[in-house]
C-alpha positions in Angstrom: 10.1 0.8 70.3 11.7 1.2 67.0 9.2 -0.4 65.0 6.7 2.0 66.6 8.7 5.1 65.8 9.4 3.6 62.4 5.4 3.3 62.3 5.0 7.0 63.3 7.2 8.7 61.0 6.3 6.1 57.8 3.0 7.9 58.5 4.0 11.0 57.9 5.5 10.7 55.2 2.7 9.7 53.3 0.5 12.4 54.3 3.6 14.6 53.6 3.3 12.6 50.2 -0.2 12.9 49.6 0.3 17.3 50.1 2.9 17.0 47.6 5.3 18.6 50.0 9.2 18.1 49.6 9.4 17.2 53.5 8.1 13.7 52.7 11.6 12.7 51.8 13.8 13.6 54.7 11.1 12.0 57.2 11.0 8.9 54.9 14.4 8.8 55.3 14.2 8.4 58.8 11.4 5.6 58.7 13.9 3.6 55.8 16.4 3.6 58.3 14.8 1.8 61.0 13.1 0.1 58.9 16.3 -1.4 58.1 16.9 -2.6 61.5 13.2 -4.1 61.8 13.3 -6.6 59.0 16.8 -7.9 59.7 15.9 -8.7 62.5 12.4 -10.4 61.2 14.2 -12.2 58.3 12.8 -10.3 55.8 15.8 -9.9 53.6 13.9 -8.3 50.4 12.2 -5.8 52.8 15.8 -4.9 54.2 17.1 -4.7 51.0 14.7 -2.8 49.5 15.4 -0.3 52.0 18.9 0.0 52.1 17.9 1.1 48.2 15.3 3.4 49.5 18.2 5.4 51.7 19.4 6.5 47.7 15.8 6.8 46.2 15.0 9.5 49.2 17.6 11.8 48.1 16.9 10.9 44.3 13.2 11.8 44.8 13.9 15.0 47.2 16.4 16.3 44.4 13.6 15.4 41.9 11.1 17.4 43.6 13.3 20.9 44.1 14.3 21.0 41.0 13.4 24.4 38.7 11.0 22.7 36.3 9.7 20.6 39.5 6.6 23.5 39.5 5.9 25.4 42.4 4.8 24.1 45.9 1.8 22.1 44.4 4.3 20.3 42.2 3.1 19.0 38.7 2.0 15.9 38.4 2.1 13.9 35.3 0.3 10.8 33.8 2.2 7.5 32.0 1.4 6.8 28.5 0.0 3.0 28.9 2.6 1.7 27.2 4.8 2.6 29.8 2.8 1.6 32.7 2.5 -1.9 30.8 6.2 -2.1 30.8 6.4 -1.2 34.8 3.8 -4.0 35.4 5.9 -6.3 33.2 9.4 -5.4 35.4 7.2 -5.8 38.7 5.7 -9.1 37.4 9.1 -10.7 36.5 10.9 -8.9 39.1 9.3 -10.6 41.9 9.4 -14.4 40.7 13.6 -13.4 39.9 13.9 -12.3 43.5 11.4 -14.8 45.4 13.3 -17.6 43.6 16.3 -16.8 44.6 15.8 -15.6 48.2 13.8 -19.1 48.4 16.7 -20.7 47.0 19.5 -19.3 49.1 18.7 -17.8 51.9 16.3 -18.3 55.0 14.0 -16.0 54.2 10.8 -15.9 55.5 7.6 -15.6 53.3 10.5 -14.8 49.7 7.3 -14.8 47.4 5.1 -12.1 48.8 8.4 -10.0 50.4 10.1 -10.1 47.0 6.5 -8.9 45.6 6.3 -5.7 48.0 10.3 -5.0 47.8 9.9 -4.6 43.5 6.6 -3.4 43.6 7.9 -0.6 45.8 10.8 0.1 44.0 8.7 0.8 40.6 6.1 2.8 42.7 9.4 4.8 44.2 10.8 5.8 41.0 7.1 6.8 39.6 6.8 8.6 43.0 9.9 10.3 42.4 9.4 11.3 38.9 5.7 12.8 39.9 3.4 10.1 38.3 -0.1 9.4 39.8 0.2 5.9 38.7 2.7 5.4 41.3 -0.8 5.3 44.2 -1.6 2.1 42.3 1.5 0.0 42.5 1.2 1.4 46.4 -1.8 -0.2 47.0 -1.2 -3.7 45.3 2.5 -3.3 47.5 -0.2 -2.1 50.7 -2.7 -5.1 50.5 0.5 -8.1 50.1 2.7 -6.1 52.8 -0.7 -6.1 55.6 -0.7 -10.1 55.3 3.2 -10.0 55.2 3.6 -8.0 58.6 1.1 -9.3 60.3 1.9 -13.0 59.6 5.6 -12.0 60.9 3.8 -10.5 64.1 4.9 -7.2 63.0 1.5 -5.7 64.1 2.4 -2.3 64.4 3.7 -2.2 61.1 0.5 -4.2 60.0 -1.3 -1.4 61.0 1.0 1.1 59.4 0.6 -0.8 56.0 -3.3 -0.8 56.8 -3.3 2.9 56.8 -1.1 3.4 54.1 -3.6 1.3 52.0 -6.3 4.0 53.4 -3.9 6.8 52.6 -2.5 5.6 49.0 -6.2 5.2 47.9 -7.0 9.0 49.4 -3.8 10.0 47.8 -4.5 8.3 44.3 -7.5 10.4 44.0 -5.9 13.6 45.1 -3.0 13.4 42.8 -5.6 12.4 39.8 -7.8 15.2 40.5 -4.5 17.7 40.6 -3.3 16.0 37.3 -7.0 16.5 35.6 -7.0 20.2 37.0 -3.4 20.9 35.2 -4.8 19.3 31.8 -8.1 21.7 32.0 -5.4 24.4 32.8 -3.5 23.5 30.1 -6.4 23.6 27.6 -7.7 27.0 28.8 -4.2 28.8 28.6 
């Protein structure tokens, strides 16, 4: 039952995500906390930790987002130079052999590769998230595609089908925040 309420309100929160509205971070709160539960109990230790981090990154990002110079209920959105986004695929890139070598070297962990993939993939795209840059729908998806294969290898099927959606959703929501961020240049220009 919990993974399937964890399924629900993960759900929500990306399509709270994708509207750019502040509520996305108390419901994600919600699904990081059972979310918790579920991958301690599937041996998925970089998932678990990943989301005992994500319990702090909600109320980073919901303090990020109602902030003064946050913008009004659209929120801006903002674009990384490519140095930078170079850099976070660096940090992802080294971040996940670091942590797959060591959860394969001490501990049982199931599957320490691809789980230490999605747990620092989704860190980087959390911060971006937080800090309003579209970029952060493209480390989602890369985390979206590994985590489908993860779940459902760990019969996690709901969850499977959670990360299947949120694959659907990132995409739709890469392309919404883009468009926003192009509008705000042209906006920008005119003024």
């Amino acid at each position: 039952m919990s993974e399937l309420t964890a399924t629900g309100f993960g759900f929500l929160c990306v399509l709270l995500t994708i509207r750019r509205s502040v509520w996305c971070w108390p419901t994600g709160l919600i699904q990081v906390l059972l979310f918790i539960i579920i991958f301690y109990d599937a041996k998925l230790y970089s998932d678990l930790v990943l989301h005992v981090i994500y319990v702090g990154l909600q109320f980073y990002g919901w303090y990020c987002w109602t902030r003064d110079d946050a913008g009004d209920e659209n929120l801006i959105v903002k674009s990384l130079p490519m140095s930078w986004l170079v850099c976070w695929i660096a940090v992802t890139a080294i971040g996940t052999v670091s942590l797959g070598w060591a959860m394969a070297r001490w501990t049982d962990a199931s599957l320490p590769y691809p789980d230490a993939f999605t747990t620092v993939a989704s860190l980087v795209a959390q911060l971006l998230l937080a800090r309003r840059y579209f970029q952060n729908w493209g480390f989602w998806i890369c985390v979206d595609c590994v985590a489908i294969w993860v779940y459902y290898t760990k019969d996690l099927h709901a969850t499977a089908v959670l990360y299947t959606a949120f694959l659907i959703l990132a995409t739709i929501g890469f392309l919404a925040w883009n468009k926003q961020r192009r509008k705000q240049e042209i906006e920008a220009i005119a003024a």
